[in-house]
C-alpha positions, 0 to 999 in steps of 0.5 A: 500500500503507497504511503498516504502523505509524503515525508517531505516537507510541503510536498502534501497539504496539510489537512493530511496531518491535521485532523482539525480541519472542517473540510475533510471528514473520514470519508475524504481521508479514505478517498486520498488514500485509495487513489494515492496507491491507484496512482502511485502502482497503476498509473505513476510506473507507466506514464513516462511510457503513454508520454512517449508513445502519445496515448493511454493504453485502452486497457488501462483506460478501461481499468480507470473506468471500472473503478469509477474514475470516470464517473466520478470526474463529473461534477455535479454527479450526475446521480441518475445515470450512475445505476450499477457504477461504484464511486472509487473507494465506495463512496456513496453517490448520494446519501443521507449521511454527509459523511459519504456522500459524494461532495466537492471536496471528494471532486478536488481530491480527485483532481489532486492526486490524479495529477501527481502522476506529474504528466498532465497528458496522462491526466487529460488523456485518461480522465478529460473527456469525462472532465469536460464533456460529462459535466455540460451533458449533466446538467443541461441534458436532456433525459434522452441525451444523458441515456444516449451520451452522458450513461456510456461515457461514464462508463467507458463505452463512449469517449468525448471531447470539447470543441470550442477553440478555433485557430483564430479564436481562444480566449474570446470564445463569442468571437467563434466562426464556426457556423451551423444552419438549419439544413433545408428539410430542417432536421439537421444543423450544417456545420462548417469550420475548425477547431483546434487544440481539442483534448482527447480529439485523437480516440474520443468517439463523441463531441461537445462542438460550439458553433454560431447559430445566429448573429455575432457575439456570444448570444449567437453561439449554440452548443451541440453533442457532435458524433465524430464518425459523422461524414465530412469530419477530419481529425488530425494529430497535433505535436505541441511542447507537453501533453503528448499522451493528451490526444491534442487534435485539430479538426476540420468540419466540412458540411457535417450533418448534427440531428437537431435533437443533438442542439444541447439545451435552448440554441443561442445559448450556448454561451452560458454552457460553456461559461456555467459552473459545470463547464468553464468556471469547474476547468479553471477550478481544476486548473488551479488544483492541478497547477498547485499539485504539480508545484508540490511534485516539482519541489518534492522531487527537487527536495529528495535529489537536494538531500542526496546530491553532493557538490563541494563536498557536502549535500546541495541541502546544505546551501543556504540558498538553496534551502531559501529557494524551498521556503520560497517554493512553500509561501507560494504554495501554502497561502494558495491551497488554503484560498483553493480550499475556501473556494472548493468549499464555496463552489456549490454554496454561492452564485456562478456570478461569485464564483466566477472570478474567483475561480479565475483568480486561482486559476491566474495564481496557481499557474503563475506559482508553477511557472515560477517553482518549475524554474526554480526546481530545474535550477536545483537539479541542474542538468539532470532537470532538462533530463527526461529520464532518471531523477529529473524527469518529472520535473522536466515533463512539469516544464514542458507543460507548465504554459498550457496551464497557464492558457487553457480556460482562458489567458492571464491577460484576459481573465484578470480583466473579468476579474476585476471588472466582474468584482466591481460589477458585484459590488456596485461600484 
């Protein structure tokens, strides 16, 4: 059995050691420890290999999706399509004990300690579809589209991905191109266009595919389940810097016919889809508690190869600014996951309006606290940081990856302008 906590200093969060912590009950505790030996033997041995190669094997991905992985990577569960599924580690879906049920610090978790693998690509490549995909489908579904789409990706069967940048549009998702027009007989949504940088695109056999149904702006733009054998659909591999085993794909959309019955909740108002809590505002959730789980593998593993290297006769610990670079690793870190966790906690207690921002601002924080440690920590290593094998490695693969944290739901540049404009909106100034 993995140990449940690192030895290391910082490398784990605290709440693992403290008791007295009222987010956490027994339940959260039994959750971490399960998962930190289903990584730690299943997962963290291989994902060198799946980065390599550029893909999880599908029976690893099976395995990960018997044991409820899948199901447990949407949030809100979606407890009425979870008939014969065990949550990891037999969490109770929903309950009349709040110590098992399922809640948002059981999700977090979940982000947490999948993502101390350390290989963010295998994180995406296993877990994504479900993360991004699920969610949407959960909660503006309908019950017809949650037996068809939303039952077999939580268990597997179906693979999804998200559709929604462009080569041209990023950020500034109401400016998409993509178009989809009633076709003539008026059973079928025409789309045309391209989408790039779609996650798990490579093997996902369904999509969630924003397009403009009507006029410019984000109140033109509809959401649409997108099954990806359709005719007239093209996927083509993407190499970037990271997240080789991530499945990045670009997808060209050449006059693909979409059921109507596949428009997901009310056309033209797909912005809110992408922008809810279930969607935008839960991935930079996400990002920001990976962001800051891969800080803690980075300054663990640097902290080990310090302990053990020697240079001038005596260990690099040994150095006094090396161990300042450690405390300096440890006030970004800490200060950060007690706002997370005050975050997590409010996630399913104040309105999206709220929430939003903040949301964002960890997001914008936790990515700027990786880039900064995952400079720092390849300092500390040396040569052996630019490695990717041997000691090193995770480090190396951390800055390889770290900027697609910093991009993804959202750039810095734009999500600090909503912030604060969106906080000055709330508080009537």
């Amino acid at each position: 059995m993995a140990e449940i906590t690192s030895s290391i200093p910082f490398a784990d969060p605290s709440w693992h050691q403290d008791k007295t912590n009222p987010y956490y009950k027994d339940s959260h505790r039994a959750l971490q420890k399960f998962i930190r030996n289903y990584v730690d033997t299943q997962i963290a041995p291989n994902v060198a290999q799946w980065e390599q190669q550029g893909f999880v094997p599908e029976e690893n991905f099976k395995k990960h999706a018997s044991l409820g992985f899948l199901a447990a990577a949407v949030f809100p569960l979606p407890i009425d399509q979870l008939a014969g599924i065990k949550l990891p580690a037999g969490i109770n879906a929903s309950g009349t004990d709040v110590e098992t049920e399922w809640d948002e610090f059981h999700d977090s978790i979940l982000i947490d300690e999948m993502a101390r693998c350390g290989y963010l690509g295998t994180v995406w490549g296993i877990n994504g579809g479900a993360t991004v995909g699920g969610a949407p489908l959960s909660v503006y579904g309908n019950q017809l589209q949650k037996q068809k789409y939303l039952a077999p990706l939580l268990r597997g069967t179906q693979r999804h991905c998200l559709m929604i940048t462009e080569p041209d549009i990023g950020s500034d998702v109401g400016g998409m191109t993509t178009t989809a027009d009633k076709s003539k007989d008026g059973k079928h949504y025409v789309l045309n266009g391209q989408k790039k940088w779609v996650t798990q695109g490579q093997w996902a056999t369904h999509a969630l595919c924003a397009a403009r149904t009507g006029g410019p702006g984000p109140k033109g733009v509809s959401v649409f389940i997108v099954d990806l054998s359709t005719k007239g659909i093209a996927r083509t591999k993407m190499e970037n810097s990271g997240v080789k085993s991530s499945g990045s794909t670009f997808v060209d959309l050449d006059e693909v016919l979409v059921p109507v019955e596949n428009l997901l909740g009310v056309e033209n108002k797909g912005f809110e889809i992408i922008m809810s809590t279930s969607a935008f505002t839960h991935e930079r959730l996400w990002v920001g508690i990976t962001a800051l789980r891969l800080c803690r593998v980075a300054l663990e593993d640097s902290y080990k190869h310090a302990l053990k290297r020697e240079t001038f006769g005596k260990p690099l610990f040994e150095n006094q600014v090396i161990r300042q670079k450690f405390s300096k690793m440890a006030g970004l870190i800490e200060p950060t996951q007690f706002f997370m966790e005050s975050l997590v906690h409010r996630s399913v207690r104040t309105s999206p309006l709220e929430f939003s921002p903040l949301a964002a601002l960890l997001k914008v924080q936790a990515a700027h606290n990786l880039e900064k440690i995952s400079r720092e920590t390849q300092q500390v290593f040396g040569g052996l940081g630019y490695s990717r094998t041997g000691a090193g490695a995770r480090v190396e693969q951390i800055s390889r990856d770290v900027r697609v944290l910093v991009v993804s739901g959202g750039s810095e540049e734009i999500l600090q302008d909503m912030i604060t404009k969106s906080l000055k909106k709330l508080a009537k100034l």
